[in-house]
N, C-alpha and C positions, 0 to 999 in steps of 0.2 A: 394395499397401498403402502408404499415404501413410506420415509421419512426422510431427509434429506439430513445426512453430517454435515456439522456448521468447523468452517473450517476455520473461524474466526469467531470474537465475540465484542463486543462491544466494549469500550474503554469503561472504567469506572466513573472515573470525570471528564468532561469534556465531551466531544464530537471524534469517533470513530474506533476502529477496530481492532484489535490485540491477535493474533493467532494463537490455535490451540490447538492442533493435530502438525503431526509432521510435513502433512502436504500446505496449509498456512504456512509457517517454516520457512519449508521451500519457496512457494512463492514469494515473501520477503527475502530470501538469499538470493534469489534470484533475479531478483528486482535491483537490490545492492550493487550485485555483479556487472546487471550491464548500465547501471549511473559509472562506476567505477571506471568500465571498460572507456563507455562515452568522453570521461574526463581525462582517459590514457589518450586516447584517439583524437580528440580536438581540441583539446587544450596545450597543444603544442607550439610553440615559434613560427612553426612554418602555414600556418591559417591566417595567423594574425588576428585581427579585429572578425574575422568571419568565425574563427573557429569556439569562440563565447557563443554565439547567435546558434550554430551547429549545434553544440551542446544542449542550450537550453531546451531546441526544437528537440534534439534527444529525449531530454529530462523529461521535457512533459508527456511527451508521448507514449514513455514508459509507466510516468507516474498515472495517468488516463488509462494505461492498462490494469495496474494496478489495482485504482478505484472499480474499473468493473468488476474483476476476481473477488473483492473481497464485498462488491453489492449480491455478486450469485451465489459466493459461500458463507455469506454471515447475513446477521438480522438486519432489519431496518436501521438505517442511523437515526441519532437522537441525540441531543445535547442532554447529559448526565451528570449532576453532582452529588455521586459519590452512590452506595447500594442501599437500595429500599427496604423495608422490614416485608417477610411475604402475604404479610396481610394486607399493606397499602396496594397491592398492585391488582 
């Protein structure tokens, strides 16, 4: 039985994930890249009022990508304040 590299870990405070191998990383550059891209491409004059709405539908569809990668490469999410001593856990 393999074991599975976490390619993310959990934030110290709060709700959610921190990368920690090159391929986490990656997938946050690469997530940047295409919000980045999305806000090159419709957040232009020539959209107008549509090209916010474009956007956004971008945004989230990325950031919902996002959330799955880092549910299949990291642990469970958990609201955390702050790191436990190893005996509480």
């Amino acid at each position: 039985m393999t074991t599975k590299q976490l390619w993310f870990t959990r934030k110290r405070y709060g709700w959610g994930w921190t990368p920690v191998t090159w391929q986490g990383w990656a997938v946050v550059a690469g997530y940047v890249a295409f919000v980045a891209s999305g806000a090159f491409l419709f957040l232009r004059d020539d959209y107008g009022g549509k090209g916010v709405l474009a956007f956004l539908v971008w945004t989230l569809g990325y950031t919902l990508w996002l959330l799955s990668v880092t549910r299949q490469h990291g642990p469970a999410p958990r609201w955390q304040w702050g790191s436990r001593a190893a005996s509480e856990e």
